[in-house]
Structure formats: structure tokens, C-alpha cells
C-alpha positions, 0 to 999 in steps of 0.5 A: 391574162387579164390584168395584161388586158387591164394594164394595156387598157389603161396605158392606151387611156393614158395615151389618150387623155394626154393628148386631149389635155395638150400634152404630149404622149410617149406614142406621138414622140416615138412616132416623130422621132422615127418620121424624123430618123427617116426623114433625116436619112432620106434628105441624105441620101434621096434629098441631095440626088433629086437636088441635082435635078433642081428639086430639094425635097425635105423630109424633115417637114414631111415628117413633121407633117405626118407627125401632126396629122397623124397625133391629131396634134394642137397648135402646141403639140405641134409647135413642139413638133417644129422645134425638135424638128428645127434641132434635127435640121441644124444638122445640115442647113446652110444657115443655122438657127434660123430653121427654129423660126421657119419650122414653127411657122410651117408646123404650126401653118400645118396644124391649122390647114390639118384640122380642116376636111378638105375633099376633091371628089368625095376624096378627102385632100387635107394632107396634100393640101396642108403639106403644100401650104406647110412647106410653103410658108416654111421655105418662102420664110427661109428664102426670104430671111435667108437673104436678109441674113446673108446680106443679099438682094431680096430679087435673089430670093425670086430665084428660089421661088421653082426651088421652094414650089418644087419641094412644096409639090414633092412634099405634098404628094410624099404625105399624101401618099403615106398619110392612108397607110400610116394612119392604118397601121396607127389605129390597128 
């Protein structure tokens, strides 16, 4: 019995200087490849019935965005999140490849709003705010180079600003919502 003590203590002190020295843990890549399976399940399914309604929420940032605040993931830890992240929304996105660019962006916006402490109310608000401003930067930069890209007028960029604020909010109070549970069940 107590070398089964030992041999999980030790595994959790490995976990733990691993992602102290930047590099990733199995338990952080475990967690973000389930966020991702979630998020990549929910934009088929609840994602493209909201779009019906104007709002395209994406889950994939969501799930990179947990991902980041619950890892208490750096700056490379958590471009590393928006890469793989990237490669999972080739799946579905209108314009491959440039995902890599726009989720690197939000990931790594993500990870510098993360580590702040922002409260309203002695509530602490980070992960609604960071996801928020995540989302942003990731959808305005797909807006944007989207139409360069495709050849299209930069005013038509203007036309998705609801669509991108819309996800921006929806993405931001998911997070929210989910960051106290999770990070619950994460410390045990």
C-alpha cells in the first residue's frame, strides 16, 4: 500500500515540475484533448443551431481557453494549445490554414488577460474577461484577414463585427460558467 502512495506522489511531482519548467504535462494534454473532443462536438451540433440565429459560437476557443486557465499554462504552453487547437478546427473552417495564425494569437492573448486577478464585486472575472478579449483578437483577425484572402472588400469585414461580439459574449460566459466547476474537480 505504500509504495502505491509513493509511486502516485511522485507521478503528481512530476506533473508538477513539468509544468513549472514550460514543458507540457500528459495531465494538461489529456485535459485539452477532452475540452477539444467537447468542443469540437458541440460546434456540430449546438454551434451551427445557434448559427441559425446569428450567433456562431466556437467551442474550440472555449476549450483552449479552459485549457489555458485551468494548466495555468505560460505563453508556450499556451501557443501550444492554440496550434493543436488550430489543427482541430481545419476540420470545419471556411478558410484552412489560417486558423494557425488567428488561434495563436487568441491563445496566447488568452494566456496574458489569464494570469491577471481581475475581480467586479470581490468576484474574481478573469476567465469571462480574458475569453472575451481571446475570442476577440481571434475572430476580428479571421474577419479581417478572411477578406483579404478572399479577395473582398475590407467594409465587408464590418459585417461580421455582431457575428464576432456575439461569439466573443457567448464564449465568454461558457468559460465563466465552467471555470469554477472544473477547476474543482481539477484539484480534488
Amino acid at each position: 500500500m505504500s509504495e502505491n502512495n509513493n509511486a502516485a506522489t511522485a507521478r503528481t511531482v512530476s506533473a508538477d515540475v513539468a509544468s513549472k519548467q514550460g514543458k507540457l504535462s500528459i495531465t494538461s494534454l489529456v485535459l485539452l484533448a477532452v475540452l477539444l473532443a467537447a468542443g469540437t462536438i458541440l460546434n456540430m451540433t449546438v454551434g451551427n443551431a445557434l448559427a441559425t440565429v446569428g450567433i456562431k459560437p466556437q467551442f474550440i476557443i472555449a476549450a483552449y481557453a479552459l485549457a489555458i486557465l485551468l494548466t495555468n499554462a505560460n505563453f508556450g504552453q499556451a501557443a501550444i494549445f492554440g496550434l493543436i487547437s488550430a489543427a482541430v478546427i481545419q476540420l470545419s473552417t471556411s478558410i484552412p490554414g489560417l486558423n494557425f495564425f488567428t488561434e495563436l494569437c487568441g491563445a496566447l492573448t488568452m494566456c496574458a488577460i489569464a494570469h491577471l486577478n481581475i475581480k467586479v464585486g470581490g468576484k474574481n472575472v478573469t476567465p469571462l474577461v480574458a475569453t472575451f478579449v481571446a475570442t476577440l483578437v481571434s475572430g476580428a483577425l479571421f474577419a479581417v484577414c478572411g477578406n483579404v484572402i478572399m479577395g473582398a472588400a475590407m467594409a465587408t469585414a464590418l459585417v461580421k463585427v455582431p457575428i464576432v461580439l456575439g461569439t466573443a459574449c457567448f464564449n465568454a460566459i461558457v468559460v465563466q460558467a465552467l471555470y469554477l466547476p472544473l477547476s474543482k474537480v481539477m484539484k480534488r
